[in-house]
PDB file of the backbone (N, CA, C, O) and the ligand in Angstrom, with CONECT records:
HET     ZN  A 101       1
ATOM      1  N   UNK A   1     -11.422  -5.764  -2.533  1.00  0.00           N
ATOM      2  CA  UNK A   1     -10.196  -6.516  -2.277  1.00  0.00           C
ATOM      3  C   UNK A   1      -9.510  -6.869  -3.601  1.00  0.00           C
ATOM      4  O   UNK A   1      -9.973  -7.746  -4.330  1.00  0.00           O
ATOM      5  N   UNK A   2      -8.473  -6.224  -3.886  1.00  0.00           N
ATOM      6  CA  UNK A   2      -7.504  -6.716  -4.703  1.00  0.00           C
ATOM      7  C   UNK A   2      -6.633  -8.201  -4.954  1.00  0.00           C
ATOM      8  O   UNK A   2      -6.553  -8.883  -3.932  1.00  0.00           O
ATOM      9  N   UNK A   3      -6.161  -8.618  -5.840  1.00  0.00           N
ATOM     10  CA  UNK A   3      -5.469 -10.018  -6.503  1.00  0.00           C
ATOM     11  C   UNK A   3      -4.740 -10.165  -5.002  1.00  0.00           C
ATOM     12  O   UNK A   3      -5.001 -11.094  -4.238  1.00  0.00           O
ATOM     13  N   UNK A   4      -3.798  -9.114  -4.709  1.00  0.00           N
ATOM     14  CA  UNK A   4      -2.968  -9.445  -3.903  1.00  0.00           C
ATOM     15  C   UNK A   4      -3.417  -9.520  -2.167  1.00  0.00           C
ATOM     16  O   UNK A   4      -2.777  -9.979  -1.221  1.00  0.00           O
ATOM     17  N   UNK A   5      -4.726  -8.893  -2.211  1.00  0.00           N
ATOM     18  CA  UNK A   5      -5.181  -8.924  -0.615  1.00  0.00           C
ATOM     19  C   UNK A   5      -5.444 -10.342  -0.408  1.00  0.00           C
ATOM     20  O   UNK A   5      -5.095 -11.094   0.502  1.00  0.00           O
ATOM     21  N   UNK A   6      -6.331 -10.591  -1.752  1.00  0.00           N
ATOM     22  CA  UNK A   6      -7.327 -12.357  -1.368  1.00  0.00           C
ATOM     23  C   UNK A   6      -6.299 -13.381  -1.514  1.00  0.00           C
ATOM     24  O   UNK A   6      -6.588 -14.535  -1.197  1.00  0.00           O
ATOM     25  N   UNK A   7      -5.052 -13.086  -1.986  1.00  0.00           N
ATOM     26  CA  UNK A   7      -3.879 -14.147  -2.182  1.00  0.00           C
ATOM     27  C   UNK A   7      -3.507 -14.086  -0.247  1.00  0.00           C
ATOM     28  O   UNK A   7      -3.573 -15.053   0.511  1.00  0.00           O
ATOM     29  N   UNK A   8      -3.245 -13.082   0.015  1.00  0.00           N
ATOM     30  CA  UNK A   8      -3.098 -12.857   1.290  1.00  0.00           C
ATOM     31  C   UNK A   8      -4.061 -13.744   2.498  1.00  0.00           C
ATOM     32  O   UNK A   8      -3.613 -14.530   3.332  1.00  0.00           O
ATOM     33  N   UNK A   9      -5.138 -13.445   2.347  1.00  0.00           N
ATOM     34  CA  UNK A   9      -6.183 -13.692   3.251  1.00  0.00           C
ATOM     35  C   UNK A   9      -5.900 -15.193   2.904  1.00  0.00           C
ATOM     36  O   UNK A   9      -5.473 -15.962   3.765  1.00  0.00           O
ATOM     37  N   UNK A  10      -6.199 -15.669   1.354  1.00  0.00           N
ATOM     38  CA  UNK A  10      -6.237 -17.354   1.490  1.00  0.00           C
ATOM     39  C   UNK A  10      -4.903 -18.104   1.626  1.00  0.00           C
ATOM     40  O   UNK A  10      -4.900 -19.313   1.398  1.00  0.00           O
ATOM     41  N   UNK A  11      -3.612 -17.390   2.030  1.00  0.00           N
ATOM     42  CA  UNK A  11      -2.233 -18.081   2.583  1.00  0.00           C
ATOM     43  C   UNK A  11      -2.534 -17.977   4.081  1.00  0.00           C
ATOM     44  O   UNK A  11      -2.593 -19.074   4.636  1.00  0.00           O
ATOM     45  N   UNK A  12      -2.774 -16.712   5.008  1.00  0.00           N
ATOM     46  CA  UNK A  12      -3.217 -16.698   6.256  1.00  0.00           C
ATOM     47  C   UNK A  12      -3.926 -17.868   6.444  1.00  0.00           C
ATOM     48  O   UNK A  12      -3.271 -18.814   6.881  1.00  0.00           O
ATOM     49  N   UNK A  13      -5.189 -18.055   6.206  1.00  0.00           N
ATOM     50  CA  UNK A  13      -6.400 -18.688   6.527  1.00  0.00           C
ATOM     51  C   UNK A  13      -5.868 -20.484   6.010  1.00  0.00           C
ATOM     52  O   UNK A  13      -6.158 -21.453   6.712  1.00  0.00           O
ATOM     53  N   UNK A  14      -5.455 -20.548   5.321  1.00  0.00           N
ATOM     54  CA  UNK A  14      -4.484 -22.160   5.131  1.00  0.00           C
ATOM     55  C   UNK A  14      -3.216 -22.383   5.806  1.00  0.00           C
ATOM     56  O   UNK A  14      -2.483 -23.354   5.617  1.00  0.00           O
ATOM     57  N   UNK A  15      -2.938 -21.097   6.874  1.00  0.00           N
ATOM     58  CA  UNK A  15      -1.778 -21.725   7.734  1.00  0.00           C
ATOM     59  C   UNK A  15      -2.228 -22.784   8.898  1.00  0.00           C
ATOM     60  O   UNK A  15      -3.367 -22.636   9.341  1.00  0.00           O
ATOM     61  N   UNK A  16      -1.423 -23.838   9.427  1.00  0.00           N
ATOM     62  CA  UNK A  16      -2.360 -24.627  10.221  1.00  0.00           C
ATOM     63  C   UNK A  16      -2.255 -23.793  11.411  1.00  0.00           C
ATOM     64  O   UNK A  16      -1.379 -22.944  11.577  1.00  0.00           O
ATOM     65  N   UNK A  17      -3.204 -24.080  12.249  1.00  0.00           N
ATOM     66  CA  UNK A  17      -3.549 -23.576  13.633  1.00  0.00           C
ATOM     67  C   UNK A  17      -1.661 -23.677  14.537  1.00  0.00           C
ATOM     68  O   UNK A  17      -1.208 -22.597  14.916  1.00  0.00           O
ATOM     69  N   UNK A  18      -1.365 -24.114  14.617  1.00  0.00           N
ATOM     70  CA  UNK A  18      -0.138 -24.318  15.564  1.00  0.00           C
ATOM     71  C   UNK A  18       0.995 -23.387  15.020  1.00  0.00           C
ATOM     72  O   UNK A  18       1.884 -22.846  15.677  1.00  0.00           O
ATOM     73  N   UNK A  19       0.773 -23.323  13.709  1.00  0.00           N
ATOM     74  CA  UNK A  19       1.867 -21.708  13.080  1.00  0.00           C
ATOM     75  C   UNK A  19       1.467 -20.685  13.639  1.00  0.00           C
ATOM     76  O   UNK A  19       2.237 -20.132  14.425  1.00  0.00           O
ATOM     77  N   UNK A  20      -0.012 -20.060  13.376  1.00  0.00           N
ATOM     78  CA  UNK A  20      -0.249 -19.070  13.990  1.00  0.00           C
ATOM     79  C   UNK A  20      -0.398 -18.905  16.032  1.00  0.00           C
ATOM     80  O   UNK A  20      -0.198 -18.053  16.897  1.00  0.00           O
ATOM     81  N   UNK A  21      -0.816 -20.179  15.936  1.00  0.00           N
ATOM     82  CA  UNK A  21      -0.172 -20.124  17.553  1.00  0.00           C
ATOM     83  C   UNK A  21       0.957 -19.673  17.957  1.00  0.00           C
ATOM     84  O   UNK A  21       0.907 -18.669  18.668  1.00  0.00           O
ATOM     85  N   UNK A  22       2.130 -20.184  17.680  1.00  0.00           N
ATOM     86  CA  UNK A  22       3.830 -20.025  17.944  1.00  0.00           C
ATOM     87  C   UNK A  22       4.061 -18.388  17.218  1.00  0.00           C
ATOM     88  O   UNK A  22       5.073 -17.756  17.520  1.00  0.00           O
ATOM     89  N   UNK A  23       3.204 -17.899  16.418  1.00  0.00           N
ATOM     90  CA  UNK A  23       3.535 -16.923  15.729  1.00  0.00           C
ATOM     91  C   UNK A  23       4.845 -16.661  14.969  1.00  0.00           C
ATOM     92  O   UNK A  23       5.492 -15.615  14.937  1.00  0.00           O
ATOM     93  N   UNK A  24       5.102 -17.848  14.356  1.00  0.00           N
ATOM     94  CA  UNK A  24       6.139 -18.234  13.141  1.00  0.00           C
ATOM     95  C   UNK A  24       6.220 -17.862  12.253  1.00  0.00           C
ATOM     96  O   UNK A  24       7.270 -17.805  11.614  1.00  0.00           O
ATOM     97  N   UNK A  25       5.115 -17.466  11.883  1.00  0.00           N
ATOM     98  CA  UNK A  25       4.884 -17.041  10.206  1.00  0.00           C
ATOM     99  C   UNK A  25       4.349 -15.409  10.614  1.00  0.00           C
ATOM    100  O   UNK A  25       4.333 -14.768   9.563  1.00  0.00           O
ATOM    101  N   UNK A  26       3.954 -14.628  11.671  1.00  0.00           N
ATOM    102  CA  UNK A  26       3.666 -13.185  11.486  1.00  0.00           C
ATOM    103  C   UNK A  26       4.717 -12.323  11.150  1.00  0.00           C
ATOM    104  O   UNK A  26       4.450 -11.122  11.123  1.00  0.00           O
ATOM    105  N   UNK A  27       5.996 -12.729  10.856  1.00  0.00           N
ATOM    106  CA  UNK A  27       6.812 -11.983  10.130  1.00  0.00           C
ATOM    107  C   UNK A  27       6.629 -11.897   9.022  1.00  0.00           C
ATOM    108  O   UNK A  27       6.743 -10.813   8.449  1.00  0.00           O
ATOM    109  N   UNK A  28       6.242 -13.178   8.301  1.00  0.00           N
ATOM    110  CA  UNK A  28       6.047 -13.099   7.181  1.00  0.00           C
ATOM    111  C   UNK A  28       4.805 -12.941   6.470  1.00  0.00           C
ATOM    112  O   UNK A  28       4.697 -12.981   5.245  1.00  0.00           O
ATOM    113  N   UNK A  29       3.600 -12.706   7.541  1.00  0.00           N
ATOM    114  CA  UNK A  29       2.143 -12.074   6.819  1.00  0.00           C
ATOM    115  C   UNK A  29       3.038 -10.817   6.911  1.00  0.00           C
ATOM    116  O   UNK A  29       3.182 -10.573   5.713  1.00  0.00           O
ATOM    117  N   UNK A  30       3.751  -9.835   7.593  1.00  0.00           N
ATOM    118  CA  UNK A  30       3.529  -8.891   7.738  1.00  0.00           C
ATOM    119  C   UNK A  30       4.224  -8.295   6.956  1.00  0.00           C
ATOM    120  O   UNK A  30       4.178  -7.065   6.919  1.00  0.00           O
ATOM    121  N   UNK A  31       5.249  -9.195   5.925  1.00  0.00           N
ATOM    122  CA  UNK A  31       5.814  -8.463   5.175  1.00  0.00           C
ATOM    123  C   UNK A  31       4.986  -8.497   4.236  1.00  0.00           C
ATOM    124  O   UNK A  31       4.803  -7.438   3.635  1.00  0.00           O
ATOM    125  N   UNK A  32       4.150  -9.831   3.770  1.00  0.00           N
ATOM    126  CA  UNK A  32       2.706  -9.505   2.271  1.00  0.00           C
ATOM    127  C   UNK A  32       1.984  -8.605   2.809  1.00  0.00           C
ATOM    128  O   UNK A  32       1.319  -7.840   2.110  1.00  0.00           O
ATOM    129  N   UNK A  33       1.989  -8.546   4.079  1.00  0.00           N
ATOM    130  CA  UNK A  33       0.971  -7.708   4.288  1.00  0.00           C
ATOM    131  C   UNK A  33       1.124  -6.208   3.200  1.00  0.00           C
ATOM    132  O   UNK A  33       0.416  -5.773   2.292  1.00  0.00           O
ATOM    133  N   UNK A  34       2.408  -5.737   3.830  1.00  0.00           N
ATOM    134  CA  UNK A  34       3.331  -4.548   3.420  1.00  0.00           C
ATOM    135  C   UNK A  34       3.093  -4.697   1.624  1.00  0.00           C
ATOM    136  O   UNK A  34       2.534  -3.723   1.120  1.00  0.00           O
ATOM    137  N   UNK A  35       3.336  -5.411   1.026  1.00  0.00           N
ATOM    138  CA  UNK A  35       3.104  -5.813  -0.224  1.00  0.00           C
ATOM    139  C   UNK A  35       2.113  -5.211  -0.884  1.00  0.00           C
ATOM    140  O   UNK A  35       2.018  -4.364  -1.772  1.00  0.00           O
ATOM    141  N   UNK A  36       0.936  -6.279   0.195  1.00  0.00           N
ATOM    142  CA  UNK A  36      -0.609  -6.162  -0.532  1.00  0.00           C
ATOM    143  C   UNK A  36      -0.995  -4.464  -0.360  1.00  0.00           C
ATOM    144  O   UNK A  36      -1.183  -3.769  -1.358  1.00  0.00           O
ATOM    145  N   UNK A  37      -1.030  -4.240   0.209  1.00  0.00           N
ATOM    146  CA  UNK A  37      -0.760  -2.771   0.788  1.00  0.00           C
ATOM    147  C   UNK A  37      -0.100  -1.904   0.183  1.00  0.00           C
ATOM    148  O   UNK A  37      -0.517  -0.746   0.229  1.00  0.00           O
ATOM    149  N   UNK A  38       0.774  -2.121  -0.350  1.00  0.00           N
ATOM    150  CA  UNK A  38       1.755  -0.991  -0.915  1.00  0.00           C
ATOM    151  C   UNK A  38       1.199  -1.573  -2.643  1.00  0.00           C
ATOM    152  O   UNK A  38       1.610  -1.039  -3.673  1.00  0.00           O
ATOM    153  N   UNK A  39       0.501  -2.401  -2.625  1.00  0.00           N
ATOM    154  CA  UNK A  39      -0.038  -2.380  -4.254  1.00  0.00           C
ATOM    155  C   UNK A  39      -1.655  -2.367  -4.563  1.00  0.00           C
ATOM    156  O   UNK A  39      -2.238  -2.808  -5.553  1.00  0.00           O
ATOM    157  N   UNK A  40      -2.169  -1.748  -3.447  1.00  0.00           N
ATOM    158  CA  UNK A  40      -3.420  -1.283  -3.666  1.00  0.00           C
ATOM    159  C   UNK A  40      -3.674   0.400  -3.548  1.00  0.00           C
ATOM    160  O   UNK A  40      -3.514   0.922  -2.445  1.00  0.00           O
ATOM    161  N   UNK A  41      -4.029   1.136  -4.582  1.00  0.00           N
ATOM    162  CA  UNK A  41      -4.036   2.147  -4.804  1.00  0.00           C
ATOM    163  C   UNK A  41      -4.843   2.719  -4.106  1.00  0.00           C
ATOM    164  O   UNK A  41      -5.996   2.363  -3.865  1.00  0.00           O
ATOM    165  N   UNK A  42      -4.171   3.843  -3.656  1.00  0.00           N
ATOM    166  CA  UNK A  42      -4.641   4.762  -2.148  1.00  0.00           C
ATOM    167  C   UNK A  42      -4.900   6.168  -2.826  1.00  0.00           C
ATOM    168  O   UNK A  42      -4.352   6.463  -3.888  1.00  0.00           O
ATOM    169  N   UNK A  43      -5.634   6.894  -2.258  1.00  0.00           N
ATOM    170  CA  UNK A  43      -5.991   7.866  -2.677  1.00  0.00           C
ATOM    171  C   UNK A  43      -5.036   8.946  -1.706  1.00  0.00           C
ATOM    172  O   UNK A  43      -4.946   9.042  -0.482  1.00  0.00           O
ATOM    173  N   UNK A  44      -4.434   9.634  -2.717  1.00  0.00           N
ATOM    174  CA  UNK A  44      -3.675  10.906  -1.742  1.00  0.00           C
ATOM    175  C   UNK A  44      -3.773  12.026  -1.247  1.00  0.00           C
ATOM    176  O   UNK A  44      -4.824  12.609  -1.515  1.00  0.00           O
ATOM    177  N   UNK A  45      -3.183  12.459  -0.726  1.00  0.00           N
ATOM    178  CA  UNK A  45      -3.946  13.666   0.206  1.00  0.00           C
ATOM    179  C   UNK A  45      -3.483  14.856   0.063  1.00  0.00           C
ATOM    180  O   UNK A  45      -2.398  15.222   0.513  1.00  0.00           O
ATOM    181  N   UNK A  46      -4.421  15.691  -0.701  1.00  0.00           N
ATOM    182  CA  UNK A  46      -4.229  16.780  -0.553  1.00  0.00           C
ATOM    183  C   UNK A  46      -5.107  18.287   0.074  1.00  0.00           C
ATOM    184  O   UNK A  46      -6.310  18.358   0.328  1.00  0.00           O
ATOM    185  N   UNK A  47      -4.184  19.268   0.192  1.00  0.00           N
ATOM    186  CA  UNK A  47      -4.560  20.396   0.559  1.00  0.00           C
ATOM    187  C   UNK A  47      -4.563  21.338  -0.570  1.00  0.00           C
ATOM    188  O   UNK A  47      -4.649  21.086  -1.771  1.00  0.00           O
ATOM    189  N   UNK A  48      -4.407  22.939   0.280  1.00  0.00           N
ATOM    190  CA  UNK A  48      -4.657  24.127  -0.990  1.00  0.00           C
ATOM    191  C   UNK A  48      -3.446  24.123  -1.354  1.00  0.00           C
ATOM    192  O   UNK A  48      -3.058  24.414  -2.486  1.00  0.00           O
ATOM    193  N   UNK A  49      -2.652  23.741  -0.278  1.00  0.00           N
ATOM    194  CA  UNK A  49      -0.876  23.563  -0.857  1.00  0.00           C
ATOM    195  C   UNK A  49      -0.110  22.691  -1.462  1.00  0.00           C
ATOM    196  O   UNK A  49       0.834  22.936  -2.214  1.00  0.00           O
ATOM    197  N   UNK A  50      -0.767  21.044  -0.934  1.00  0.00           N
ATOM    198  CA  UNK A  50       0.522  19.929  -1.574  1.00  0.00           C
ATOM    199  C   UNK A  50      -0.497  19.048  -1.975  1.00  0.00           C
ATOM    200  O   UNK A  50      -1.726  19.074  -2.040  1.00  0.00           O
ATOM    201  N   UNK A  51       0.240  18.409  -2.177  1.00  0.00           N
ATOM    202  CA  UNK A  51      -0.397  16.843  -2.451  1.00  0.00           C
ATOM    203  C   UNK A  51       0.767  15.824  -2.088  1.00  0.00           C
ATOM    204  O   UNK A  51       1.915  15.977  -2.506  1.00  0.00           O
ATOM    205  N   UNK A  52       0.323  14.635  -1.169  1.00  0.00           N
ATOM    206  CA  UNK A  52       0.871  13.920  -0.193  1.00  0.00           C
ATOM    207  C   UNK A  52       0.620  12.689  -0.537  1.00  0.00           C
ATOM    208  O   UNK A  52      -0.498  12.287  -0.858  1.00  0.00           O
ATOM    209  N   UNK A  53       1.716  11.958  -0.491  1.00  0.00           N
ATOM    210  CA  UNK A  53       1.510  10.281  -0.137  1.00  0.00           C
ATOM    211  C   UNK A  53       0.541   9.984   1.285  1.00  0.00           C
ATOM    212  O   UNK A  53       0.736  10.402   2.427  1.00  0.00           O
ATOM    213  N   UNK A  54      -0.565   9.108   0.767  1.00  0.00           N
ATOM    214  CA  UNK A  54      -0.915   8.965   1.763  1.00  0.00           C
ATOM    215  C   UNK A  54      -0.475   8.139   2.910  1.00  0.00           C
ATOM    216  O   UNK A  54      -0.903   8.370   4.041  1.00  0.00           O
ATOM    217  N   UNK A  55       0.474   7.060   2.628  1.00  0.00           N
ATOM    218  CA  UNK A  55       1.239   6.477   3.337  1.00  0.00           C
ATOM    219  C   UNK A  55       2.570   7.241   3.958  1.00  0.00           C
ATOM    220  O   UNK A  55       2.611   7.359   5.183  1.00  0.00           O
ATOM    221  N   UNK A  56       3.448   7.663   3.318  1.00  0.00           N
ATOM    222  CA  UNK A  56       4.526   7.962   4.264  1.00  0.00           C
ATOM    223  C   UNK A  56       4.715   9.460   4.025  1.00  0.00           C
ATOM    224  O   UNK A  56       5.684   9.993   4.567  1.00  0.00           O
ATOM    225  N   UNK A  57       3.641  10.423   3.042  1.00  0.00           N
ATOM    226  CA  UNK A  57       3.685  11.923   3.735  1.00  0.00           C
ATOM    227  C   UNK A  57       4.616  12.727   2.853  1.00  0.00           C
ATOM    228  O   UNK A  57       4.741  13.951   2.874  1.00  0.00           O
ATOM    229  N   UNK A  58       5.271  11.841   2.051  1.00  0.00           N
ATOM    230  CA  UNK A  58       5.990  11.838   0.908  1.00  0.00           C
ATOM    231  C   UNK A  58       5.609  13.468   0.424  1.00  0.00           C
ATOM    232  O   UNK A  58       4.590  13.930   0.938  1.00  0.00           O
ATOM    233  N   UNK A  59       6.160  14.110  -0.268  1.00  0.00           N
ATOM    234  CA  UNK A  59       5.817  15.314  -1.694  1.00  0.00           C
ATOM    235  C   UNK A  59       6.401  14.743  -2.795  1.00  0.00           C
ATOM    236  O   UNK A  59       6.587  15.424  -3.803  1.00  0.00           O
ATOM    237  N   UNK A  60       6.745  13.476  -2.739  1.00  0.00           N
ATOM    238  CA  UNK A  60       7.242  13.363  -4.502  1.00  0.00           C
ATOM    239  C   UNK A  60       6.088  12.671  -4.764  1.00  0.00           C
ATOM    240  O   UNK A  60       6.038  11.645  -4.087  1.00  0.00           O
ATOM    241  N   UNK A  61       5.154  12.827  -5.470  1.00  0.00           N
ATOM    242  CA  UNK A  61       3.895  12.047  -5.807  1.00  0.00           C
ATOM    243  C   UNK A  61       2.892  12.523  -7.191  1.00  0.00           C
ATOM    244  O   UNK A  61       1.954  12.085  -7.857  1.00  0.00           O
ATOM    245  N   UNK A  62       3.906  13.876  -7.095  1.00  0.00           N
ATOM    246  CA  UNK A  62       3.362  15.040  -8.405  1.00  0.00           C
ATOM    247  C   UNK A  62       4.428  16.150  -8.839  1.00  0.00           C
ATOM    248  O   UNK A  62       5.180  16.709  -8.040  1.00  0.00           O
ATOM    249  N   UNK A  63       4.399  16.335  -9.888  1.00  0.00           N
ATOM    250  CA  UNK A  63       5.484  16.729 -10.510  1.00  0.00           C
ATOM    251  C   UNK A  63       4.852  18.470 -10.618  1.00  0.00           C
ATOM    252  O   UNK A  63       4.155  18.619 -11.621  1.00  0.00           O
ATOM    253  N   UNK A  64       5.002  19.758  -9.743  1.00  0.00           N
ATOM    254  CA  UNK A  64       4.452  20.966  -9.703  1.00  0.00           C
ATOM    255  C   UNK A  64       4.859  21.478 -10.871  1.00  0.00           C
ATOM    256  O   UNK A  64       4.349  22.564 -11.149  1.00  0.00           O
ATOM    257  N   UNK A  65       5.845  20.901 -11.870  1.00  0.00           N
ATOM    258  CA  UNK A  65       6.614  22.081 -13.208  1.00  0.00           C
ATOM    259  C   UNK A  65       5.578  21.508 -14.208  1.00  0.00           C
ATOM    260  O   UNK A  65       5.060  22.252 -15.041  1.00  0.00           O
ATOM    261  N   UNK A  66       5.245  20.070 -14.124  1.00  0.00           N
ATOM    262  CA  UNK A  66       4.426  19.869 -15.412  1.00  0.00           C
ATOM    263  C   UNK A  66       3.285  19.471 -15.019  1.00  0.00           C
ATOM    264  O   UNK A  66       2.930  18.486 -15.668  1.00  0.00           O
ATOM    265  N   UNK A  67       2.500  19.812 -14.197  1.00  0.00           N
ATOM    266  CA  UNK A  67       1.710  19.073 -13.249  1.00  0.00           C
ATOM    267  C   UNK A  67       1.264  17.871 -13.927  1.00  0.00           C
ATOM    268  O   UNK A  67       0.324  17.676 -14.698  1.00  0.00           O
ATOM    269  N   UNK A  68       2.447  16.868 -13.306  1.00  0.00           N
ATOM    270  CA  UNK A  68       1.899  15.136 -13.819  1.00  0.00           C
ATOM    271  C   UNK A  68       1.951  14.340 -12.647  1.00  0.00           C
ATOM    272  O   UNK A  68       2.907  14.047 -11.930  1.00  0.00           O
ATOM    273  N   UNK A  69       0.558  13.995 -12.574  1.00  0.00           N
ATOM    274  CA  UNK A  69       0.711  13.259 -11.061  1.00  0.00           C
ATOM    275  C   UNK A  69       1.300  11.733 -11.235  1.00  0.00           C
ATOM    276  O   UNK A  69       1.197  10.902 -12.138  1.00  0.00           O
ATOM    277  N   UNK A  70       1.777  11.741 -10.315  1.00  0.00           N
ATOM    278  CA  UNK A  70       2.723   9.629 -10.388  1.00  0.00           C
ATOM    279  C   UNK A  70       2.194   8.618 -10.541  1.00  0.00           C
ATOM    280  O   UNK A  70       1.132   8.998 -10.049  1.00  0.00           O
ATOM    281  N   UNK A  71       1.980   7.523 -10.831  1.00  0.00           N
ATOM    282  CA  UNK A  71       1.119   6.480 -10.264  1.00  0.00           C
ATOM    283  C   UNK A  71       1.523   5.816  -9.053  1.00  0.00           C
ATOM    284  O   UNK A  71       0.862   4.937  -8.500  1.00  0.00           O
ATOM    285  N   UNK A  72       2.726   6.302  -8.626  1.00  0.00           N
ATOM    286  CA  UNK A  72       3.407   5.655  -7.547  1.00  0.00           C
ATOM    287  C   UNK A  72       4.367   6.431  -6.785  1.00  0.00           C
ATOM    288  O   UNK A  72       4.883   6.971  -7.763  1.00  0.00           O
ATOM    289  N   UNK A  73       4.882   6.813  -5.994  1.00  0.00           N
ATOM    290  CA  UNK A  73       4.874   7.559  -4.422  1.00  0.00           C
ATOM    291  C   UNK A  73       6.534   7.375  -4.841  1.00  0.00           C
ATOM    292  O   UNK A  73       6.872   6.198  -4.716  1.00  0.00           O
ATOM    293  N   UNK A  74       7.362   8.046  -5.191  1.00  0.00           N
ATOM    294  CA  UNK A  74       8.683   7.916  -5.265  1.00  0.00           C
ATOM    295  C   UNK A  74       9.697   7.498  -4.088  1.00  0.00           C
ATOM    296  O   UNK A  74      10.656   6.748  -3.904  1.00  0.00           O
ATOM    297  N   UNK A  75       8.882   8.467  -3.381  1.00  0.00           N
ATOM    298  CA  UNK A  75      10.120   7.717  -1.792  1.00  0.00           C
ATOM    299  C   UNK A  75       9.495   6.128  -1.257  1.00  0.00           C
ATOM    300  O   UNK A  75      10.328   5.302  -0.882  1.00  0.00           O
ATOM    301  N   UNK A  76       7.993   5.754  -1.244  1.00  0.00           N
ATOM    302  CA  UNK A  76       7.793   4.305  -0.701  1.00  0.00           C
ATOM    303  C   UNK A  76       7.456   3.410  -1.801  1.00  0.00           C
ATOM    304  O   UNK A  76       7.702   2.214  -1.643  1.00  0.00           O
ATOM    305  N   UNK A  77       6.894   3.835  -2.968  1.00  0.00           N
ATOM    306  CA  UNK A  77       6.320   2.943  -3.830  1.00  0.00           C
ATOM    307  C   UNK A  77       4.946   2.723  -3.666  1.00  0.00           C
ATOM    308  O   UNK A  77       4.534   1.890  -4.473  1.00  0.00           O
ATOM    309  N   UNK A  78       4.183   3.118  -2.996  1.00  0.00           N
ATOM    310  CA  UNK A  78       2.956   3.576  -2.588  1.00  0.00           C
ATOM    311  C   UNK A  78       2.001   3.314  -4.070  1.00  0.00           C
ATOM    312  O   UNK A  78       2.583   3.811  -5.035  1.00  0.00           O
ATOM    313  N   UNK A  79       1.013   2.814  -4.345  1.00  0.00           N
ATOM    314  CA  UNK A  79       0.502   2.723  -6.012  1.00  0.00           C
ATOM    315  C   UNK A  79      -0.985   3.931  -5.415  1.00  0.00           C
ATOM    316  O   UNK A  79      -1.799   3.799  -4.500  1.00  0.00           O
ATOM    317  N   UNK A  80      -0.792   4.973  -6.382  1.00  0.00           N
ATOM    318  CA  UNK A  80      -1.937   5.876  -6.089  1.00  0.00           C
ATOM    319  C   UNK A  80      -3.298   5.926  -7.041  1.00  0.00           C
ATOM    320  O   UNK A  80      -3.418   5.768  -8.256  1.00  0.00           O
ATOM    321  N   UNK A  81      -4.189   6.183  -6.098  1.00  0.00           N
ATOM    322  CA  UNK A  81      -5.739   6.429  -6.875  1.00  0.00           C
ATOM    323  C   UNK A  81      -5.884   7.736  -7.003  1.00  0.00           C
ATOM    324  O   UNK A  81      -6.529   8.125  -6.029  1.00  0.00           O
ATOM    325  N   UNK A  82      -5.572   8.754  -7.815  1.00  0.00           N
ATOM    326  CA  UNK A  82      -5.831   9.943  -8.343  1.00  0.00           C
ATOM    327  C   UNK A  82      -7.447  10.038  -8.687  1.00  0.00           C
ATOM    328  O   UNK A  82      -8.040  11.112  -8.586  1.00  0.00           O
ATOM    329  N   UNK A  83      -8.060   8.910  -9.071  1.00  0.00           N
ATOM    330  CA  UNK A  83      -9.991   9.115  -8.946  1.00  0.00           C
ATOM    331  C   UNK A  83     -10.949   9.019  -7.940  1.00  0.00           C
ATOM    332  O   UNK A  83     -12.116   9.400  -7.848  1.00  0.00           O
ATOM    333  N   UNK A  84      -9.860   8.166  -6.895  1.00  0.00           N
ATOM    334  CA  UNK A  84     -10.574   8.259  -5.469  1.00  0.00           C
ATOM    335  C   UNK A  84     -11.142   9.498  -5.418  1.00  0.00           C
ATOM    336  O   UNK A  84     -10.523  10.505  -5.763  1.00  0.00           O
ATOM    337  N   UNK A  85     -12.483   9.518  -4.942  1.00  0.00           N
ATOM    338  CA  UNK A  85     -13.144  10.522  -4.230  1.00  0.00           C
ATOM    339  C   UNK A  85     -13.011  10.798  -2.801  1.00  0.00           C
ATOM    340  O   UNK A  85     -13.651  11.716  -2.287  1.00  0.00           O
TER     341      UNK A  85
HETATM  342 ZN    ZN A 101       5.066   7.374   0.015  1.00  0.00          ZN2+
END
């Protein structure tokens, strides 16, 4: 779990019971959510042919003329793990 997941989890978990009842605030986990998420580095996906954002499927993520891979997903902002196994 990353800076930004456990910031996440401990704003959730300190909302009082009657927010998450009314569901007042799940707009707004769901946009950190989107956040925490889009800044934890994902490992991308590739084949014999591309290499893919693993989030939105993207091809801008590697540059085929100089082969330099991104740290980050040009069309979503996606932060990538190129050492993921
Ligand atoms: Zn993407």
């Amino acid at each position: 779990m990353n800076k930004y997941q456990e910031a996440l989890k401990r704003f959730y978990q300190g909302l009082p019971k009657e927010y998450k009842a009314l569901g007042v605030c799940e707009c707004d986990y769901s946009l950190l959510k989107e956040i925490a998420e889009k800044e934890t580095p994902k490992k991308p996906i590739t084949d014999v042919h591309s290499k893919y954002c693993p989030k939105c499927r993207s091809l801008m993520i590697y540059d085929y003329e100089y082969e330099s891979e991104f740290t980050r997903c040009s069309d979503c902002g996606q932060l990538l793990d190129w050492e993921a196994k």
